[in-house]
C-alpha positions as CSV (number, residue, x, y, z in Angstrom):
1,X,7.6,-1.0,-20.3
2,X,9.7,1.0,-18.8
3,X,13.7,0.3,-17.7
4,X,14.1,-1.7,-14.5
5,X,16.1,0.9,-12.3
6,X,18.3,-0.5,-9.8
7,X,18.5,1.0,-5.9
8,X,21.0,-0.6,-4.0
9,X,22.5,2.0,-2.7
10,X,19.2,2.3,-0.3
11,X,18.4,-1.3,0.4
12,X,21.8,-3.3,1.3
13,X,19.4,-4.0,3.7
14,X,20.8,-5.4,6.7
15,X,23.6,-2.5,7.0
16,X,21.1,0.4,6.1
17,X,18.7,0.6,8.7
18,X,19.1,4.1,9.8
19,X,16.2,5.2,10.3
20,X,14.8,7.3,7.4
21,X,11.5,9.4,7.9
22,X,8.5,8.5,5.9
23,X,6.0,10.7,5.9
24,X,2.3,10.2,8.2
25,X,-0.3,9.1,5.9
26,X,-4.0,10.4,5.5
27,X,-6.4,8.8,7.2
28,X,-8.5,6.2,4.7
29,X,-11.7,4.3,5.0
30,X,-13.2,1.4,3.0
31,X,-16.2,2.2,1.0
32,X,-17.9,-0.9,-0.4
33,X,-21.1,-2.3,-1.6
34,X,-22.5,-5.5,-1.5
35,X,-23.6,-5.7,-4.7
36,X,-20.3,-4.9,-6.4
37,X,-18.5,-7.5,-8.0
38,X,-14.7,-7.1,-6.9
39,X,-11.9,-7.7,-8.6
40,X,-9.8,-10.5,-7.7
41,X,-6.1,-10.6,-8.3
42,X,-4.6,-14.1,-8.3
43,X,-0.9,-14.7,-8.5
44,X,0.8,-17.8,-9.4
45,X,3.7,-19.1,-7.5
46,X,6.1,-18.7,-11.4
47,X,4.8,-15.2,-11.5
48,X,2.4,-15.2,-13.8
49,X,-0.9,-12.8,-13.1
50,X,-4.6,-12.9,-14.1
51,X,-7.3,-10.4,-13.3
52,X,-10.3,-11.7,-12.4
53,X,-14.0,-10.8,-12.5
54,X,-15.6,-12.2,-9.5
55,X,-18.8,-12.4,-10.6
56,X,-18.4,-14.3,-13.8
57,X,-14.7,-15.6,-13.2
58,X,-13.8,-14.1,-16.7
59,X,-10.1,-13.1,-16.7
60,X,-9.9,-9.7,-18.0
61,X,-5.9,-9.0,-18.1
62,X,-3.1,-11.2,-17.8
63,X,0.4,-10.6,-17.1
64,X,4.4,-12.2,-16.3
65,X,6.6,-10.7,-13.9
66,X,9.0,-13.3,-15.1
67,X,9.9,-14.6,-11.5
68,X,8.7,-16.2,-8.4
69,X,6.1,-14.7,-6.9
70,X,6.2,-14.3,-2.8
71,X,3.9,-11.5,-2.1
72,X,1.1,-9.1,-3.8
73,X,-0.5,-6.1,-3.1
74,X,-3.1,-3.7,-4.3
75,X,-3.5,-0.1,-4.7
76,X,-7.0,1.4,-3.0
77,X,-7.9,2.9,-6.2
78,X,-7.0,-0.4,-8.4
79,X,-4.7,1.3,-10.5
80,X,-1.5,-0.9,-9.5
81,X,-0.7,-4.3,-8.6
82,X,2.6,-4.7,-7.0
83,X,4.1,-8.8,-7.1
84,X,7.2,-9.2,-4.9
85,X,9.2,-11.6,-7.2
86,X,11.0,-12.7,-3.7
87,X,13.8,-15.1,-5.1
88,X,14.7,-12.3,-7.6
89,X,14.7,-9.3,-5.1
90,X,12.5,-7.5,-7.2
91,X,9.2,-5.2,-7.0
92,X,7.3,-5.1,-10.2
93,X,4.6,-2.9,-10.7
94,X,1.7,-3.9,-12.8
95,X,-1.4,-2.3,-14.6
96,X,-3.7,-4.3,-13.9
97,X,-5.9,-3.4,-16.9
98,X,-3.8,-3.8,-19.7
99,X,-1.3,-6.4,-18.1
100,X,1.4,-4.1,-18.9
101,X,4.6,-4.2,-16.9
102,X,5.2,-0.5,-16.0
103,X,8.2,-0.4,-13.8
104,X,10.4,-2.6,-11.5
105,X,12.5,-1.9,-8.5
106,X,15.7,-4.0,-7.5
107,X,16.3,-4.6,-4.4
108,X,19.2,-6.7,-4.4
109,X,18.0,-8.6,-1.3
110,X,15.5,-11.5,-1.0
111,X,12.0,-10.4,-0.3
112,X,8.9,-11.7,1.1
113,X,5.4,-10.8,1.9
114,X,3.6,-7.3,1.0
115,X,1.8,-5.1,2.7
116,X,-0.4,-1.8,1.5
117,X,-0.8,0.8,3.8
118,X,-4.9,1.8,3.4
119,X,-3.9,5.5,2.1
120,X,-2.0,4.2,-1.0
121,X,1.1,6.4,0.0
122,X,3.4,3.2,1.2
123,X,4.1,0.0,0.3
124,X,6.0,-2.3,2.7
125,X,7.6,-5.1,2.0
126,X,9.6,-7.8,4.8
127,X,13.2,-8.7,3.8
128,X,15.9,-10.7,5.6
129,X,17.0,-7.6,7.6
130,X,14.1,-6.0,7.6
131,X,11.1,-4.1,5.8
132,X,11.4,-2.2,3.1
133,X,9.4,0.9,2.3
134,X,8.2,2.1,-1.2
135,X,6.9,5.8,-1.9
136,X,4.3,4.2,-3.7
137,X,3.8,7.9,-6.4
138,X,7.5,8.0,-7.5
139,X,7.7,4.0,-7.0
140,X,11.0,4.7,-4.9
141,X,12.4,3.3,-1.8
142,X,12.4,5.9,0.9
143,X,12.9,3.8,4.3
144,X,14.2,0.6,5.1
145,X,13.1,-0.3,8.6
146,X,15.2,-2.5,11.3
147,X,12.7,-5.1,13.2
148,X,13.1,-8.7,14.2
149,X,15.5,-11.2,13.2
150,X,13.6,-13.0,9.6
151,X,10.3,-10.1,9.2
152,X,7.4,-12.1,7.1
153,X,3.5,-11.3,7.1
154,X,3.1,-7.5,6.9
155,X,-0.6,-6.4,8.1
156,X,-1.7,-2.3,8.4
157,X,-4.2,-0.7,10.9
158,X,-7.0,0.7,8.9
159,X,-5.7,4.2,10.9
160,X,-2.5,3.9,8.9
161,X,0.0,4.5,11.9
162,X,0.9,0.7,12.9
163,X,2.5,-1.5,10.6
164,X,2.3,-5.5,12.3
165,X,5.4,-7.2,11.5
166,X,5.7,-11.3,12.0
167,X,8.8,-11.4,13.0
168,X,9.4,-15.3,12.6
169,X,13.0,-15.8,14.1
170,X,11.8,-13.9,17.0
171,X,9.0,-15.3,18.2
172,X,7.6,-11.9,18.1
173,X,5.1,-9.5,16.6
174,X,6.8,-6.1,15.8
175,X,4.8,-3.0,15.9
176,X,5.9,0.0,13.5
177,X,5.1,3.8,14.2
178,X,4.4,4.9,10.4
179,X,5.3,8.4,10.5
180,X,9.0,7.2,12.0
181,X,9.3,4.0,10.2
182,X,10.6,2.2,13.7
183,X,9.5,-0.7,15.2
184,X,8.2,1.0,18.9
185,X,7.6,-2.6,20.8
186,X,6.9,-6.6,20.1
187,X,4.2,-8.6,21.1
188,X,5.6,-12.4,21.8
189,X,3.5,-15.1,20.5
190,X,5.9,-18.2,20.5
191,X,6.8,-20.2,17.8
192,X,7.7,-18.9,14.1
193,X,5.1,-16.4,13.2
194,X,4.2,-16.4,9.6
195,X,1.2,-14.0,8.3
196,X,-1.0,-11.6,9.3
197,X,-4.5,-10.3,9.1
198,X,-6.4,-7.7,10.8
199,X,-10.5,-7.7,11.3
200,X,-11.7,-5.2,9.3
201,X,-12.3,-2.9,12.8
202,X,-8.7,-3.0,13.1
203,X,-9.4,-4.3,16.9
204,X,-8.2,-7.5,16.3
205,X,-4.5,-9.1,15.0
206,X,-4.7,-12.7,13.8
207,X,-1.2,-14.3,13.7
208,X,-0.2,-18.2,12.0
209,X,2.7,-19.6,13.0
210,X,4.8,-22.5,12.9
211,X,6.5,-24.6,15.5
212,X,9.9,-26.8,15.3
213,X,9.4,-30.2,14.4
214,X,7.3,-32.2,12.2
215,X,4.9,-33.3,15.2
216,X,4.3,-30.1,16.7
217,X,1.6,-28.4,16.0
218,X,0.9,-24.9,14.5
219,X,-0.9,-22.0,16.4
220,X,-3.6,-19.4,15.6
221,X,-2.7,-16.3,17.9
222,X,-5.3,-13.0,18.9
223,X,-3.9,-10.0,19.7
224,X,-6.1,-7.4,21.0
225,X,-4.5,-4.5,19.2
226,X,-6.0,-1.9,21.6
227,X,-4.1,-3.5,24.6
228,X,-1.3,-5.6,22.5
229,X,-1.6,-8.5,24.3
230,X,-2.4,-11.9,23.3
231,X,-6.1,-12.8,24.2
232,X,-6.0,-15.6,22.5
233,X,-4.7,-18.8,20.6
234,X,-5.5,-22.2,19.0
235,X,-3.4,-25.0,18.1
236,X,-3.8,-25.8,14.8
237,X,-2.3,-28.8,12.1
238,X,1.5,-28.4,10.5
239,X,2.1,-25.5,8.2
240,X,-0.3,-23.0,9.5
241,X,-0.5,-20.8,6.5
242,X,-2.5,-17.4,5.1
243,X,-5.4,-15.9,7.4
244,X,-8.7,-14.1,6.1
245,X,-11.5,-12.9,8.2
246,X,-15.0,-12.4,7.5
247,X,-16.6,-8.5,7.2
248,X,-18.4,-8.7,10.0
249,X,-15.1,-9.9,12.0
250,X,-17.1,-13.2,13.5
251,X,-15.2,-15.9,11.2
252,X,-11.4,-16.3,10.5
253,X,-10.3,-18.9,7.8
254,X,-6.6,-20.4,8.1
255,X,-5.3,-22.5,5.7
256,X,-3.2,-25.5,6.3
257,X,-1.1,-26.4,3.2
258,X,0.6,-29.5,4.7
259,X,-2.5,-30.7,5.5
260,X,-4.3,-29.8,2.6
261,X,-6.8,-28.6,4.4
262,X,-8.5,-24.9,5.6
263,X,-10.1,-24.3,9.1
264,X,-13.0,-22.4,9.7
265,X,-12.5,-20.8,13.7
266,X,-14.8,-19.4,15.7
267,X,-13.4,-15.9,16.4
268,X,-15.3,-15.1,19.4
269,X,-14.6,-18.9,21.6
270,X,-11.5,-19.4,19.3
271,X,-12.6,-22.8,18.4
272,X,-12.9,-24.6,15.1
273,X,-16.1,-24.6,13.5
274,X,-15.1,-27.0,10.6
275,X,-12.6,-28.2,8.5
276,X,-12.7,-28.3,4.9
277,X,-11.1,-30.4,2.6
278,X,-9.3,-28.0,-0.1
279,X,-5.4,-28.0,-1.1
280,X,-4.7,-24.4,-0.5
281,X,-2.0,-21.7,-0.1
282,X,-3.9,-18.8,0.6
283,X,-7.4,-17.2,1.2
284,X,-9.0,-13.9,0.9
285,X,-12.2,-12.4,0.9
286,X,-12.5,-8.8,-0.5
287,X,-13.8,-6.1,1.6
288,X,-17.7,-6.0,2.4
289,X,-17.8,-9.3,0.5
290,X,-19.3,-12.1,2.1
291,X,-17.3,-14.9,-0.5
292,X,-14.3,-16.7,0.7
293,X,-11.6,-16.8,-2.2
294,X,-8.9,-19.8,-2.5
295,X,-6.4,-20.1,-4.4
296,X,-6.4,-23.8,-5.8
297,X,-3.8,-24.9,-8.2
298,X,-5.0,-24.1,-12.0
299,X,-8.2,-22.6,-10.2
300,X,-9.5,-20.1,-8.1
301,X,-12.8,-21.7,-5.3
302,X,-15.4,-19.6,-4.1
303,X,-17.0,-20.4,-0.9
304,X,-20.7,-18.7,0.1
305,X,-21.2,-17.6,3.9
306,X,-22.1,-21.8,4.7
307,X,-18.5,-22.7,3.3
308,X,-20.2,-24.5,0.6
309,X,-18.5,-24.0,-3.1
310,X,-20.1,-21.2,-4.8
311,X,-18.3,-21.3,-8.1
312,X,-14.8,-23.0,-9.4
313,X,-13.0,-20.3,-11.6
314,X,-10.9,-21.9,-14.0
315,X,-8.0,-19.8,-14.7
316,X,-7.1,-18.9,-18.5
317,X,-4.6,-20.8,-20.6
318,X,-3.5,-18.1,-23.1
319,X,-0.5,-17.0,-24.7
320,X,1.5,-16.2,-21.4
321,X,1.4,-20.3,-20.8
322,X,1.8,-21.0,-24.4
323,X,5.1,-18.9,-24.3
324,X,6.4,-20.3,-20.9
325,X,4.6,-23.9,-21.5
326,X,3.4,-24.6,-17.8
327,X,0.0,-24.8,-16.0
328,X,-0.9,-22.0,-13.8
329,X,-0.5,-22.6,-10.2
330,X,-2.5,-20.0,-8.3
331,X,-0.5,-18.8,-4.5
332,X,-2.2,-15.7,-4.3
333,X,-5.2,-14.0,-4.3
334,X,-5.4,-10.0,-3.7
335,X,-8.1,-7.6,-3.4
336,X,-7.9,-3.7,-3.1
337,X,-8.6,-1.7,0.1
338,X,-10.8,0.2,-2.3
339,X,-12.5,-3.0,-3.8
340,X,-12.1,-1.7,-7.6
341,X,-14.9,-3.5,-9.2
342,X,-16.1,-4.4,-13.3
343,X,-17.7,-1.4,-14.6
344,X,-21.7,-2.2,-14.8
345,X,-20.9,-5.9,-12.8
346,X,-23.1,-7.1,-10.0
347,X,-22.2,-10.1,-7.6
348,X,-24.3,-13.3,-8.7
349,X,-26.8,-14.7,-6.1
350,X,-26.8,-17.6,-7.9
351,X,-24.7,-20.8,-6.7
352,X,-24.7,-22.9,-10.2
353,X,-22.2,-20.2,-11.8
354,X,-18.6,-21.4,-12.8
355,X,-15.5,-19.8,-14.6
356,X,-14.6,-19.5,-18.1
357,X,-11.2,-22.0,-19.4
């Protein structure tokens, strides 16, 4: 493992946000194939991390970044898996193969959420002052950008120039010119905006946020990222939470943590197709994939295309849990851009499968 090497020269975040130049990234596109198997990275809340075959639910690495976990990201090629330990300030970089811990950043700053910009050149990552942004080769910070008062969800447009920025105190969405690392305008959706996720077309920003007040109600904003305006929103239970939406861009999933619940909306009328009962903090589906992904505690649910439960992956007690006696509480659930996948695995067709212990 290498030494933990502090920067806080760069990131005293709230007084550093001169801009700094990051360079304009390549453009990327998702390959994918339907009959991959991805790999799914699930984080739990204390830090801990399993790698997950998706097709059998076999964990294949495990590893502890040794403090709480507020955000994850993936490289395209599925090389590194970068946990924001958010409490702690810290970035810690992962192989996900061997589970080995191969470098950390200090920020010196509480951190959040965690974005991947689809060329695997920049990692950004929302603050209290701002974002921060990683050179992602030399695993250095090289721009720390100024936007709205308490920055959250982080979401990139598959071009790689716009970085979406919730920017919850504000009320706003922030958009971020790449090649400058500023934030160029907002977009105001109301309330406390919380995370992010684009369709995979890039045409289309879905935002959760919260309101004031126990009895108020959350929303599920549109923005039509081609006009940035709002074309659309849905009031939703308390604690509107993590977004996914389907390949084809026709289904967006929300989850509802204080309600212990996940809604399935229409994305085309904007209206909730159903509501289904699971006690989750986050969803994901992994590009080209047509399974839904929950994280769920001590296990990780599949849902097929009919929301029905495809496979309950039970995640691994092991010597990671034995050493730090605790259950594993998955938050997070991460696939790469790239959708690394299990040499020689194929995605089941089969709905009777379920997860190693």
């Amino acid at each position: 493992m290498a030494k933990p090497r502090l920067v806080a020269a760069v990131l005293a975040l709230s007084a550093a946000f001169a801009a700094t130049g990051v360079h304009q990234g390549h453009e990327y596109t998702t390959t994918s194939s339907a009959s991959a198997a991805p790999l799914a990275y699930v984080v739990g809340r204390s830090g801990l991390v399993q790698v997950v075959d998706t097709r059998t639910g076999s964990v294949l690495a495990q590893a502890d970044t040794a403090g709480r976990a507020t955000g994850v990201a993936v490289s395209p090629d599925g090389q590194r898996l970068y946990v924001i330990n958010g409490w702690t300030g810290a970035i810690t970089a992962v192989d996900p193969h061997t589970g080995t811990i191969v470098d950390r950043l200090f920020t010196q700053v509480q951190l959040s959420h965690a974005a991947m910009r689809p060329d695997g050149q920049r990692l950004y990552v929302s603050a209290g002052g701002g974002v921060a942004v990683v050179d992602t080769e030399h695993f250095r910070l090289v721009a720390a950008i100024k936007v709205g008062g308490q920055p959250q969800g982080l979401a990139v447009h598959p071009n790689n120039r716009v970085l979406y920025v919730a920017n919850s105190q504000d009320g706003t969405v922030g958009l971020v010119d790449t090649a400058t690392a500023f934030q160029t305008s907002t977009v105001p959706v109301g309330g406390l905006p919380q995370h992010l996720a684009l369709s995979p077309d890039g045409k289309r920003l879905y935002v959760s946020g919260m309101r004031l007040g126990e009895s108020t109600p959350g929303t599920l904003s549109v923005i039509d990222t081609t006009t940035n305006q709002v074309v659309g929103a849905l009031g939703v239970g308390r604690g509107a939470g993590s977004i996914a939406v389907t390949a084809d861009g026709d289904t967006v999933y929300l989850t509802l943590p204080k309600e212990r619940a996940v809604l399935v909306v229409d994305a085309a009328t904007m209206k909730v197709r159903e509501r289904l009962p699971f006690d989750s903090p986050n969803v994901a589906i992994a590009p080209g994939d047509s399974r839904v992904f929950l994280a769920t505690g001590t296990t990780t649910t599949v849902l097929d295309s009919s929301n029905a439960v495809l496979a309950t992956y039970r995640m691994k007690s092991g010597e990671l849990e034995k050493a730090r006696p605790r259950q594993f509480d998955a938050a997070m659930i991460a696939f790469s851009p790239g959708q690394p996948t299990a040499t020689g695995l194929r995605t089941s067709s089969s709905r009777s499968s379920t997860g190693s212990s």
